[in-house]
C-alpha positions in Angstrom: 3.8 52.0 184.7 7.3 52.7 183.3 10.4 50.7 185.4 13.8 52.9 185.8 16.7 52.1 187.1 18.2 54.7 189.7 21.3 54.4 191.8 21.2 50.7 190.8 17.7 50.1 191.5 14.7 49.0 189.7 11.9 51.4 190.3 8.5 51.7 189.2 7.7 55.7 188.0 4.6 57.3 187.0 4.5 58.8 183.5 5.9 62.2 184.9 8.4 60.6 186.7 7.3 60.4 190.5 8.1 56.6 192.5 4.9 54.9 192.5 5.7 53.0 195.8 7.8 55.9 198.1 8.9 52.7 200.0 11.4 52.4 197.1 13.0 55.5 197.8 16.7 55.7 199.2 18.7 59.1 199.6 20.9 57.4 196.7 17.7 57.1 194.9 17.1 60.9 195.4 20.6 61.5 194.5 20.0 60.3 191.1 16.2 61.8 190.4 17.8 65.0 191.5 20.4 64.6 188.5 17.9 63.4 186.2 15.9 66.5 186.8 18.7 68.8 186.8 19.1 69.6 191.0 22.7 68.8 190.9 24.4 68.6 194.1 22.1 68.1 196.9 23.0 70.4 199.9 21.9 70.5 203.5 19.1 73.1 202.5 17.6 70.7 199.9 18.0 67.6 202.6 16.3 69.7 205.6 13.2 70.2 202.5 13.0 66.7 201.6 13.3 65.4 204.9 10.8 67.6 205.7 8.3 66.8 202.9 8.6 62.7 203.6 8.2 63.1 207.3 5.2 65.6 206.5 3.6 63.3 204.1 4.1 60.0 206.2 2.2 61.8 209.1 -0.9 64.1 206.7 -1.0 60.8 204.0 0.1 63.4 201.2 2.7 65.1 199.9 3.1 68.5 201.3 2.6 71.3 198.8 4.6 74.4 198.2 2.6 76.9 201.0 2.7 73.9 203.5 6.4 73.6 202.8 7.4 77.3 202.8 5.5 77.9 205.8 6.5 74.5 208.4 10.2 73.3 206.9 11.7 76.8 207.8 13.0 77.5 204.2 11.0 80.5 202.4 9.2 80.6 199.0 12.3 82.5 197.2 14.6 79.8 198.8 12.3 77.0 197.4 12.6 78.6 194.2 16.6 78.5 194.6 17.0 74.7 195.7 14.3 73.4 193.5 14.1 75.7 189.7 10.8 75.8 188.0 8.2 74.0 190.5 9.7 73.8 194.3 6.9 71.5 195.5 6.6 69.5 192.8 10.4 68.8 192.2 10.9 68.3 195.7 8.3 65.9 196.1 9.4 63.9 193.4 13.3 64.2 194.6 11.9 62.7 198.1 10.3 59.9 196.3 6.7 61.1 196.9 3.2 61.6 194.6 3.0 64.8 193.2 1.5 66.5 195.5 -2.2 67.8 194.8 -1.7 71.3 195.5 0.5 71.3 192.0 -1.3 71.5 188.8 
């Protein structure tokens, strides 16, 4: 597995970029996968998702997917598609330092 270094930490990533060990992940490691993917400025809709999709996944073992997101974090499907371009569940997931979530192909 590939080692990056984000927000001035060694991390290991899969080949499509998502933190192999979520235990590594810091909001200023966020931060800087959100940059690398092209989320700039994280606002307090993007936090409320994210916080959302690691608390989900610690308590379901998973990362949340897109439905389960839309439907339980209290920001809709067109809003996903606003905070996180091209792939809400996936980007998110991988912004909160999560797996890609098995719902996303």
């Amino acid at each position: 597995m590939p080692v990056v270094e984000l927000a001035g930490k060694n991390v290991e990533v899969t080949e499509e970029g998502f933190l192999t060990d979520s235990g590594q992940w810091t909001p200023e490691v966020g931060e800087a996968i959100a940059t690398q993917v092209g989320v700039d400025a994280l606002t307090a809709e993007h936090w409320k998702v994210i916080t959302f999709c690691r608390e989900d996944a610690a308590k379901e073992g998973q990362a949340p997917g897109l439905r389960r997101i839309s439907k339980l974090s209290g920001v809709g499907t067109k809003d996903l598609y606003k905070l996180f371009p091209k792939g809400p569940g996936k980007l998110a997931a991988r912004i909160a330092g999560l797996p890609k979530p098995t719902a996303c192909v």
